[in-house]
C-alpha positions, 0 to 999 in steps of 0.5 A: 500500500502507498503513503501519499504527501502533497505539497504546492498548495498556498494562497494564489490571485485569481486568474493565477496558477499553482501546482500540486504535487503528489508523492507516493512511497510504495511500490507499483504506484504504476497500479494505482489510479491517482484522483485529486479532491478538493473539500471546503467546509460544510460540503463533501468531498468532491472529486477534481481529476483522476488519471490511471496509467494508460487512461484518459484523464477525468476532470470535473465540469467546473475545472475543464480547461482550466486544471491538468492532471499528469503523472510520473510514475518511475517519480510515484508523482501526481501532479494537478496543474492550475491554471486561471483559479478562482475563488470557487476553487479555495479548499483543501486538497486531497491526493487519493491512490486506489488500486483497481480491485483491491481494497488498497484505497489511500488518502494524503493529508491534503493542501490548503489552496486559497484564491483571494485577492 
């Protein structure tokens, strides 16, 4: 089972970009489907990206355009490009790796993203 840290989270202009990073310790992380999520309080959890090795990536209707997900799997790194943010998009964070079939199902301890002027 992989352990997950994420890291670039921070306080952004609107309009401006950040990037999430995503390290998993493990092996086989080439297995693991990788999402991102995002929470702000009082809502659930939603999901942003998800991309599988090989896969398509998902994204969600409110950052089509805007978000990238990618990974790097001889890293065991996700990443989540954000570009032209918006105050709607203030939350914490969270990097999510499930493997397919399995009950291996981890969450990261997620990244504070705040869009403000």
């Amino acid at each position: 089972q992989v352990q997950l840290r994420e890291s670039g989270g921070g306080l952004v202009q609107p309009g401006g970009s950040l990037r999430l990073s995503c390290a998993a310790s493990g092996s086989n992380f080439w297995l693991y489907v990788m999402d991102w999520y995002r929470q702000t309080p009082g809502k659930q959890r939603e999901l942003v990206a998800s991309l599988a090795t090989g896969g398509a990536p998902i994204y969600a209707d409110s950052v089509k355009g805007r978000f990238t997900i990618s990974r790097d799997n001889p890293e065991g790194t996700v990443y989540l490009q954000m570009n032209n943010l918006k105050p709607e998009d203030t939350a914490v964070y969270y990097c999510h790796a499930r493997r397919p079939r399995s009950p291996d199902d981890t969450w990261g301890q997620g990244t504070q993203v705040t869009v403000s002027s």
